[in-house]
NURO-54791 format. One line per field, with one value per atom (N, C-alpha, C): residue in one letter; chain; x, y, z. Coordinates in nm, 2 decimals, decimal comma. Example, Ala and Ser with C-alpha at 12.3 -4.5 7.8 and 13.67 -1.06 7.14 Angstrom:
<kolkols>
code	A A A S S S
unit	A A A A A A
u	1,32 1,23 1,32 1,28 1,37 1,29
v	-0,57 -0,45 -0,33 -0,22 -0,11 0,00
w	0,78 0,78 0,78 0,71 0,71 0,79
</kolkols>
This chain:
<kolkols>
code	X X X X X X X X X X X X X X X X X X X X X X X X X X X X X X X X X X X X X X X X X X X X X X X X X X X X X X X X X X X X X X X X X X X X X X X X X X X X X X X X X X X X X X X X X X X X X X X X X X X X X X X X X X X X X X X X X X X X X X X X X X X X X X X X X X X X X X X X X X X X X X X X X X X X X X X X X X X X X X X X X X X X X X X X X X X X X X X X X X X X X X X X X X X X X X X X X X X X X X X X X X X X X X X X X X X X X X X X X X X X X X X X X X X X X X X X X X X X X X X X X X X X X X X X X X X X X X X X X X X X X X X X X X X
unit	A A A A A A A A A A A A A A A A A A A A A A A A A A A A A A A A A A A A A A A A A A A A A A A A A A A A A A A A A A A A A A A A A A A A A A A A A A A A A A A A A A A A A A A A A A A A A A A A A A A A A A A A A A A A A A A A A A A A A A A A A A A A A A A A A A A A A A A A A A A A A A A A A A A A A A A A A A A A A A A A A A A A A A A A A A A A A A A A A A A A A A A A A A A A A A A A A A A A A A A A A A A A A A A A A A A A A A A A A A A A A A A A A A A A A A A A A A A A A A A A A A A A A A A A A A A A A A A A A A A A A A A A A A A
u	-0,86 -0,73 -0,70 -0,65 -0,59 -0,50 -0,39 -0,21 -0,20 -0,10 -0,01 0,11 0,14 0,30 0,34 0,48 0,56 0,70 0,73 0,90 0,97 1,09 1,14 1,27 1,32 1,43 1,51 1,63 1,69 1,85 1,86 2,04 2,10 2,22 2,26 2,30 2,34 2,45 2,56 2,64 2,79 2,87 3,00 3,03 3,05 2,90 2,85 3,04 3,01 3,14 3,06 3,09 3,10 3,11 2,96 3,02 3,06 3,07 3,13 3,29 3,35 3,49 3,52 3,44 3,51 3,52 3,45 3,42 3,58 3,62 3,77 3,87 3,86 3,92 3,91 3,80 3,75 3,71 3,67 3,62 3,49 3,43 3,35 3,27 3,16 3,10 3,12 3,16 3,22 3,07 3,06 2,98 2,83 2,76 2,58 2,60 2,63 2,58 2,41 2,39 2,23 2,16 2,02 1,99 1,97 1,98 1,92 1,75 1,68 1,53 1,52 1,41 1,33 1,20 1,15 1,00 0,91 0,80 0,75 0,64 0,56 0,46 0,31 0,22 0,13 0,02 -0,02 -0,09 -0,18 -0,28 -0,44 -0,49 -0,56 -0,67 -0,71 -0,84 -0,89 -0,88 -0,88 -0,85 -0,70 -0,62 -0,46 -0,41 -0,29 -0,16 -0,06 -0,01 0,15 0,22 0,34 0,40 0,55 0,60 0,75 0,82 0,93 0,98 1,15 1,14 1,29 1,42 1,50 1,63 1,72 1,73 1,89 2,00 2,01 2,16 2,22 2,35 2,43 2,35 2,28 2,24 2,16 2,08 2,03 2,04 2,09 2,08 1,93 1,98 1,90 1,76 1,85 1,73 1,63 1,70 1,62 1,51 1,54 1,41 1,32 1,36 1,29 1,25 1,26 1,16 1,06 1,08 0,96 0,91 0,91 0,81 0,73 0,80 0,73 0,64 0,69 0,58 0,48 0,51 0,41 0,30 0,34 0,25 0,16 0,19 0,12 0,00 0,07 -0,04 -0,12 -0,08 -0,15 -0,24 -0,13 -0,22 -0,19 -0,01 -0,01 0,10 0,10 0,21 0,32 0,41 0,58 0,58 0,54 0,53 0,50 0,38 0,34 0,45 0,53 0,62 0,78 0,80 0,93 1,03 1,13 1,18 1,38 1,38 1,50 1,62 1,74 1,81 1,93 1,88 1,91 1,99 2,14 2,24 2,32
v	1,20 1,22 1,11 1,16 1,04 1,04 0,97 0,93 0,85 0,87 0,80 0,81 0,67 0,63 0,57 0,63 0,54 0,54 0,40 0,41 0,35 0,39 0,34 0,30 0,23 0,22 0,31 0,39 0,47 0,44 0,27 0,26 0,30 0,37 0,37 0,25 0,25 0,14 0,15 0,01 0,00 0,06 0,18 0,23 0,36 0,38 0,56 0,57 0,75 0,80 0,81 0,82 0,80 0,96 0,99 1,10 1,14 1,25 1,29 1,20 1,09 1,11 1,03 0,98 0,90 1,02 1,08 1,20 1,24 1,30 1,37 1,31 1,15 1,06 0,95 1,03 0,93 0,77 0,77 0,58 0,63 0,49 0,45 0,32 0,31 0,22 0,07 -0,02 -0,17 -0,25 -0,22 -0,33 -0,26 -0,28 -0,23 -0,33 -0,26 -0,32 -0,27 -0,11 -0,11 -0,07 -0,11 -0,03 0,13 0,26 0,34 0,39 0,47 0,48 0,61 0,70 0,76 0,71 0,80 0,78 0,92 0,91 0,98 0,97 1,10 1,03 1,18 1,18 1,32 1,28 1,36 1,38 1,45 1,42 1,51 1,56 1,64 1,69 1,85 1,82 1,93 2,02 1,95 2,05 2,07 2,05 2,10 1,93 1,99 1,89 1,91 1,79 1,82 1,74 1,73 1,64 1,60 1,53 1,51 1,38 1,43 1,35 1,34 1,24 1,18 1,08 1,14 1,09 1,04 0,85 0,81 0,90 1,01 1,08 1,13 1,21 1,26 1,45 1,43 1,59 1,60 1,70 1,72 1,90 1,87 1,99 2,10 2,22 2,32 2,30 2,31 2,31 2,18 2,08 1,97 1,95 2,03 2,07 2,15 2,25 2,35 2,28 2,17 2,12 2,01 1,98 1,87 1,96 2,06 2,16 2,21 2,26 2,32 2,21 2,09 1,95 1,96 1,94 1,96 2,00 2,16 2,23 2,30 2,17 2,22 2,07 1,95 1,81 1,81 1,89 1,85 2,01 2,12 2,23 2,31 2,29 2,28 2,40 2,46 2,55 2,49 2,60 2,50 2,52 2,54 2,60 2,41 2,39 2,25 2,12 2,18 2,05 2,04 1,89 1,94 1,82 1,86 1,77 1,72 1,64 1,60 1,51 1,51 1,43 1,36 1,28 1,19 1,09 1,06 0,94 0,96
w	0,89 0,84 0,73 0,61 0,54 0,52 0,50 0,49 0,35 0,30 0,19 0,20 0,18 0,22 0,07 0,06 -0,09 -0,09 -0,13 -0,15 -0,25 -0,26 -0,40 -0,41 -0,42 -0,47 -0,54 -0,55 -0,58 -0,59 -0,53 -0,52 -0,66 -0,68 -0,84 -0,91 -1,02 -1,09 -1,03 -1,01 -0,96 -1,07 -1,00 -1,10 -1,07 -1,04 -1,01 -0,88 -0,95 -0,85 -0,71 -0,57 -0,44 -0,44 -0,36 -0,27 -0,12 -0,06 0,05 0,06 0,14 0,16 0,02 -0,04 -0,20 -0,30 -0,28 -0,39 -0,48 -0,35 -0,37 -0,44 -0,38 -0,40 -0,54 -0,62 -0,73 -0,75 -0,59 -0,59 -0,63 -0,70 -0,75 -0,67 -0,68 -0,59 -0,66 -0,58 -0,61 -0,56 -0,46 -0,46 -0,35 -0,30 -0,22 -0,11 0,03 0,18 0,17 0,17 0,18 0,07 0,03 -0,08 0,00 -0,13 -0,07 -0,15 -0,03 -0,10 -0,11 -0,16 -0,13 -0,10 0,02 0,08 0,09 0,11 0,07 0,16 0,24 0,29 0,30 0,30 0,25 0,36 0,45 0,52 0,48 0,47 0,48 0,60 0,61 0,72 0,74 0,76 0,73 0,64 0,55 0,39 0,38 0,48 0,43 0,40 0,33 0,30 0,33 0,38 0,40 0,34 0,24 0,14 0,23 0,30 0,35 0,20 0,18 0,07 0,13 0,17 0,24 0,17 0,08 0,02 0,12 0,09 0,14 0,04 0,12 0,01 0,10 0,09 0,14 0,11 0,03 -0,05 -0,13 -0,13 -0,29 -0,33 -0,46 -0,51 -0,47 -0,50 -0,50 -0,58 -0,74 -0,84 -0,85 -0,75 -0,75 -0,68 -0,56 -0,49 -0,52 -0,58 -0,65 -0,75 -0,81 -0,94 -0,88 -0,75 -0,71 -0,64 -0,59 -0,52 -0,61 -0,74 -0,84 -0,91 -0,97 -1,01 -0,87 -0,76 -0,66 -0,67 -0,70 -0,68 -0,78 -0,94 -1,01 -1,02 -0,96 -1,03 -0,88 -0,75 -0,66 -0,56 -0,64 -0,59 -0,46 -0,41 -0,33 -0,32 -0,18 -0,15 -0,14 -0,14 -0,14 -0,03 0,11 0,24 0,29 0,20 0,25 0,25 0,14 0,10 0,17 0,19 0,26 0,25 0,17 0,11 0,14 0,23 0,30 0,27 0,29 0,24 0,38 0,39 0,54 0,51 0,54 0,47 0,63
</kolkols>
């Protein structure tokens, strides 16, 4: 079996509008208690892949998943069945 692990940094600029209960309310972020990441991690074995891609967000758009499934599955070859891509805040 082989594994790959990656993460990144993804906090915004102070500033950015706040979503879920700021949203409504038009706050803007003042100041960073945590960074947030994406992670990322692809399992090998036996000829299959599995791609898990995990967002600190509240959400991710539709088409956004749909364009890293689709990049996916053209630089690595991969079903969109394989990939699976979450957003955990």
């Amino acid at each position: 079996m082989e594994i790959g692990f990656a993460r990144a940094n993804i906090t915004p600029s102070l500033g950015v509008s706040l979503s879920g209960y700021g949203y409504y309310r038009d706050r803007k972020a003042e100041s960073v208690n945590d960074a947030l990441y994406v992670s990322s991690l692809v399992l090998i074995s036996r000829g299959e892949t599995l791609v898990i891609i995990n967002y600190d967000l509240i959400g991710l758009r539709v088409e956004t998943v749909r364009f890293l499934k689709e990049e996916l599955r053209e630089e690595m070859g991969l079903d969109s069945s394989s990939i699976l891509v979450a957003a955990t805040h």
